[in-house]
C-alpha positions as CSV (number, residue, x, y, z in Angstrom):
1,X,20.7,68.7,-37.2
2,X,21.3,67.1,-33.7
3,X,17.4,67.2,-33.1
4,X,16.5,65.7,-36.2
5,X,19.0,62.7,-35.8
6,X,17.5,62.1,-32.4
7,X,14.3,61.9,-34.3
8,X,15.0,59.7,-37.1
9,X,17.1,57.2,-34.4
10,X,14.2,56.5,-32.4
11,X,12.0,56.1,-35.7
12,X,14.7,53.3,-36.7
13,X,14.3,51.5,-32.9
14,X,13.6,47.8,-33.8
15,X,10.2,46.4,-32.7
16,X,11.1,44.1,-30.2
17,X,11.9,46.9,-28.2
18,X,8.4,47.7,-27.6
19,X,6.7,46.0,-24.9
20,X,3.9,44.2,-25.5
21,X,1.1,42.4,-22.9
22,X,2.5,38.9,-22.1
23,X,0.5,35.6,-22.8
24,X,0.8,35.6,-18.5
25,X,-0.8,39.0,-18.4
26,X,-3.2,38.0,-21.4
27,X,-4.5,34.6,-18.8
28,X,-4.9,37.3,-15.8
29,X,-7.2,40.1,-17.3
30,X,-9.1,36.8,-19.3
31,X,-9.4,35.3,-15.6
32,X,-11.0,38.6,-14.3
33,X,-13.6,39.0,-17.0
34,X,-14.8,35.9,-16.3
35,X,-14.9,36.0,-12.7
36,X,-16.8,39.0,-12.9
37,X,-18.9,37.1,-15.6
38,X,-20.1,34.6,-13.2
39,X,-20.6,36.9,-10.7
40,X,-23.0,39.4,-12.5
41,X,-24.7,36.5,-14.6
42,X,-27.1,35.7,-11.2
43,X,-27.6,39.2,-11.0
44,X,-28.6,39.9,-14.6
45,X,-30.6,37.0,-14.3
46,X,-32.7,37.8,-11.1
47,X,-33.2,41.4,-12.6
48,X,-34.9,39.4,-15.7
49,X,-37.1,37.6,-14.0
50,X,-38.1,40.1,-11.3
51,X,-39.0,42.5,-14.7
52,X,-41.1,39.9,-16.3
53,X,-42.7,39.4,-12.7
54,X,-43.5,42.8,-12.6
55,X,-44.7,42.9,-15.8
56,X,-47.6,39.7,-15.4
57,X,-48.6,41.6,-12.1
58,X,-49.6,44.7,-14.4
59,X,-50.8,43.0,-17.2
60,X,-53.3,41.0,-14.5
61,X,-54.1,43.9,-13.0
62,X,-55.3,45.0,-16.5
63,X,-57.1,42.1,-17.0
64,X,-58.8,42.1,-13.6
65,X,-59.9,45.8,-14.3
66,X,-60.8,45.2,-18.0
67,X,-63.7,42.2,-16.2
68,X,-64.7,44.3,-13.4
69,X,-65.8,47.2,-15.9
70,X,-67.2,44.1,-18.1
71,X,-69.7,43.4,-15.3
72,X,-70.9,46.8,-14.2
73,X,-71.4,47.3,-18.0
74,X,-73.4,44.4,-18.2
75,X,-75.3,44.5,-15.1
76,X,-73.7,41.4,-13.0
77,X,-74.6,43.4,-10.2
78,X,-78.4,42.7,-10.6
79,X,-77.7,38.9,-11.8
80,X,-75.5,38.8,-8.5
81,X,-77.9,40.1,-6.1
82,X,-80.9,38.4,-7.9
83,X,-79.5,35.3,-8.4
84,X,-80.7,35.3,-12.1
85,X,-79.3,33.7,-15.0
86,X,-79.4,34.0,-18.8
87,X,-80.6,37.6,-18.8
88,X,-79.3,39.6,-21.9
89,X,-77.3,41.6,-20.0
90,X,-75.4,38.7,-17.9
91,X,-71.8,37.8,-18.7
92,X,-71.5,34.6,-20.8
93,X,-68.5,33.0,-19.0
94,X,-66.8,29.8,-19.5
95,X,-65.3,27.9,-16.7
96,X,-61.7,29.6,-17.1
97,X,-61.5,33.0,-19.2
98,X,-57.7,32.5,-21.2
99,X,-55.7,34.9,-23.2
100,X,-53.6,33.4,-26.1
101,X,-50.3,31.4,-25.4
102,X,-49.3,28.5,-24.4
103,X,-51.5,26.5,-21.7
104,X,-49.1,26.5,-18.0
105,X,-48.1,22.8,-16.9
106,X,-49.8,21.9,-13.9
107,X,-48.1,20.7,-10.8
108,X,-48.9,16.7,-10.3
109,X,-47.0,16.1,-7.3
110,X,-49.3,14.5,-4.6
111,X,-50.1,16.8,-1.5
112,X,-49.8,15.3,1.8
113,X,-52.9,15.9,3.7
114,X,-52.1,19.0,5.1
115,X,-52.7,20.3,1.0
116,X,-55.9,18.7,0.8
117,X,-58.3,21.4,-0.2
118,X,-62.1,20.9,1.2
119,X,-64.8,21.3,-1.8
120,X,-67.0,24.4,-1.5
121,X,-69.9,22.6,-3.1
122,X,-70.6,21.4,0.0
123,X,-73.2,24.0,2.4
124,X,-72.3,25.2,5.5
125,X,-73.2,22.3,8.4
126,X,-73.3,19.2,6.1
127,X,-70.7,16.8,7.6
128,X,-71.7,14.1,5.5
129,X,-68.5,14.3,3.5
130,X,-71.1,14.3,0.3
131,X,-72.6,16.9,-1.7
132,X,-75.5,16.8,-3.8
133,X,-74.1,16.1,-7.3
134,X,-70.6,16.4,-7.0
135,X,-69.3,13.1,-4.8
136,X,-67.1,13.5,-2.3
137,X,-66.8,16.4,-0.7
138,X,-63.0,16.7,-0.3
139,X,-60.6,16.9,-3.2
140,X,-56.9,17.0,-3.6
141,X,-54.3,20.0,-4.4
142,X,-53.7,18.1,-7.5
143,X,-57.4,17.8,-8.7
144,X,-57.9,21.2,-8.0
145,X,-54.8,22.5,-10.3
146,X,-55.7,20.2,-13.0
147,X,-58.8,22.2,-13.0
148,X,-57.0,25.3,-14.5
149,X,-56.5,23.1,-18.0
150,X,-59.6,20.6,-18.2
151,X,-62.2,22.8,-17.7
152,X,-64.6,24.7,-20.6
153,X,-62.5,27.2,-21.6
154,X,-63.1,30.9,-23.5
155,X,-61.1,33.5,-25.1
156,X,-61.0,36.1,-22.6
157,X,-60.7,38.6,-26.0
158,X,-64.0,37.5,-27.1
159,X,-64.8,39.3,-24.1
160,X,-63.4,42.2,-23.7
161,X,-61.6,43.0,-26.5
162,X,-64.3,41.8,-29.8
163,X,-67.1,41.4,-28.2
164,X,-67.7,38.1,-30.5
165,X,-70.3,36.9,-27.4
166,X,-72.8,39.2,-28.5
167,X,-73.6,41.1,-25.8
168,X,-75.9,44.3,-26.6
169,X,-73.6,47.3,-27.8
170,X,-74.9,50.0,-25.1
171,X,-76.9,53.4,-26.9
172,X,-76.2,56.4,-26.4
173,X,-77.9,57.7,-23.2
174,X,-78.2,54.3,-21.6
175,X,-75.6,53.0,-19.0
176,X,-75.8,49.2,-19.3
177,X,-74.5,47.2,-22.7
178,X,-71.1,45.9,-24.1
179,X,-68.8,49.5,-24.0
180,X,-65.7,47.9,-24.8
181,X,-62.6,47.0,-25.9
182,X,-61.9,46.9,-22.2
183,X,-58.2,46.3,-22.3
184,X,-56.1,48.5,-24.2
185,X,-54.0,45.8,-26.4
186,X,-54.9,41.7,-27.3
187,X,-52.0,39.7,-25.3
188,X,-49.9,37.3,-26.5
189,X,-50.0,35.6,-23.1
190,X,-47.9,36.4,-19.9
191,X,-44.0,37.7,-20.1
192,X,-43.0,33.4,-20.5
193,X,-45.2,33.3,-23.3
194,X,-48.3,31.0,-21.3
195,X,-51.3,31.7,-20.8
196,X,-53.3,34.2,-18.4
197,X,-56.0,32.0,-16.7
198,X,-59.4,33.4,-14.7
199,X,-61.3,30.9,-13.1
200,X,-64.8,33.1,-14.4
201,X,-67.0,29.9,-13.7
202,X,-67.5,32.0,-10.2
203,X,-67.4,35.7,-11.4
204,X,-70.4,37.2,-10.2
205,X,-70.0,40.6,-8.5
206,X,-71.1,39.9,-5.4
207,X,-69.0,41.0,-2.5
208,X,-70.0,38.3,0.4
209,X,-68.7,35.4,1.9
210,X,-72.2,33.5,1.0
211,X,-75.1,33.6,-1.7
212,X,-78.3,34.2,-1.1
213,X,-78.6,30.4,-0.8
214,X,-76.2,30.1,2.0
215,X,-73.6,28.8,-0.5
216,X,-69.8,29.5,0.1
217,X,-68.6,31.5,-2.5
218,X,-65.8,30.8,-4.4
219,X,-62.7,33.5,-4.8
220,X,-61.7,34.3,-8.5
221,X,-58.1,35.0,-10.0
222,X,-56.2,36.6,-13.0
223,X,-53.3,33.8,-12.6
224,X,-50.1,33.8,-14.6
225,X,-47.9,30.3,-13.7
226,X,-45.0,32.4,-13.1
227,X,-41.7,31.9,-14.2
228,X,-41.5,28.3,-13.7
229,X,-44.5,27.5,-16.4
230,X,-46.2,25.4,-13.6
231,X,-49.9,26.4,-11.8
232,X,-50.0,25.0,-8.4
233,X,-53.1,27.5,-6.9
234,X,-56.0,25.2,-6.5
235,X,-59.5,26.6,-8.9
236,X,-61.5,26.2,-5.6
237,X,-60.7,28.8,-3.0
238,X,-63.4,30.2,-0.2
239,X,-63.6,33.8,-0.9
240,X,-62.5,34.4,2.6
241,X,-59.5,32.1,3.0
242,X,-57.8,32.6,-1.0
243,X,-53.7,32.4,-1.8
244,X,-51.6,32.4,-4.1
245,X,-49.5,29.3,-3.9
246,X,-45.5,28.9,-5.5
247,X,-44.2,30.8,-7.9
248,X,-47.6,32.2,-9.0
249,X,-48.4,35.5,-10.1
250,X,-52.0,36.1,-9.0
251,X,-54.4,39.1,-9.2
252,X,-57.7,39.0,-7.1
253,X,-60.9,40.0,-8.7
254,X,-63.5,38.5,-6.0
């Protein structure tokens, strides 16, 4: 009886006798969670970014290989060394291969003059500041971005992944003709959602510094703007002197 008394008194304790978690207490544990908030948001953040990064490095990479099998498969080797053009086995390239998404901003801000960039057009010994055609023969950062986004432009899927250019299917038995798709899904774009740019007007397969002509050869990129949305790596680079510039995720292809 004594036991069960016991039981039934502290089943009849009034509430406020519990203690609850004071308003005091309540503001501390809030304070915590969002100091700790603000100190893991960076974190989280960087983590996202460095992911996506390494994301538009592998789809570039992709990209790169999926044009570097394109021209052994249509024999850019031979127009290369040959220095032919309009074969029917040549790679029909615009000025800039792009996948779909949205075109990158460019950066406008005007270089001093240690960003000048010197035109390649130009061959090797002419100090006349001209070349034939193409005015003069220095041109700014700026120029050379805007490049990216005013030049003739293709569907770099019409390429590898369609084949809507037309090139000769290759037979069986033969080792040259269109063997694609060459990339193993169509992309939306890069992990920002803007477009993959390759400046293709200079994809050729050749491997030195000058053409046949004594020409400077120009160095091509898979280019993703980078987190920021904005391309600031000039279209014209020398094949031997070629960077990446910013924020810019860049693949080399020649």
């Amino acid at each position: 009886m004594l036991n069960r008394a016991a039981t039934m008194f502290r089943a009849a304790r009034p509430v406020r006798d519990e203690r609850g978690i004071t308003i005091i207490e309540t503001t501390v544990i809030l304070s915590v969670l969002f100091i700790l908030a603000g100190v893991m948001s960076p974190i989280v953040s960087d983590s996202i970014t460095t992911a996506r990064s390494v994301k538009a490095k592998s789809d570039a990479e992709m990209i790169a290989m999926g044009l570097i099998n394109l021209q052994k498969d249509l024999g850019a080797d031979a127009l290369a060394i040959n220095g032919a053009a309009g074969t029917a086995e040549a790679p029909q390239f615009a000025d800039v291969l792009a996948t779909a998404g949205t075109p990158p901003q460019v950066d406008d801000r005007e270089p001093g003059l240690a960003d000048t960039v010197v035109s390649l057009f130009s061959k090797p010994g002419n100090n006349n500041g001209k070349s034939a055609g193409n005015g003069d023969a220095s041109q700014t950062t700026v120029a050379q971005r805007r490049k990216w986004v005013e030049a003739p432009t293709d569907s770099l899927d019409d390429h590898l992944m369609t084949n809507r250019k037309g090139y000769r299917f290759r037979r069986p038995g033969e080792y040259s003709g269109w063997n694609g798709p060459y990339i193993s899904a169509q992309l939306s774009g890069d992990p920002w959602g803007n477009e993959f740019l390759i400046n293709s007007r200079y994809l050729d397969g050749g491997t030195t510094a000058a053409d046949s002509q004594g020409r400077a050869r120009h160095a091509v990129f898979v280019v993703s703007a980078g987190a920021d949305g904005v391309i600031q790596t000039p279209f014209d680079q020398p094949i031997m002197d070629a960077r990446a510039y910013g924020d810019d995720i860049v693949v080399r292809i020649q």
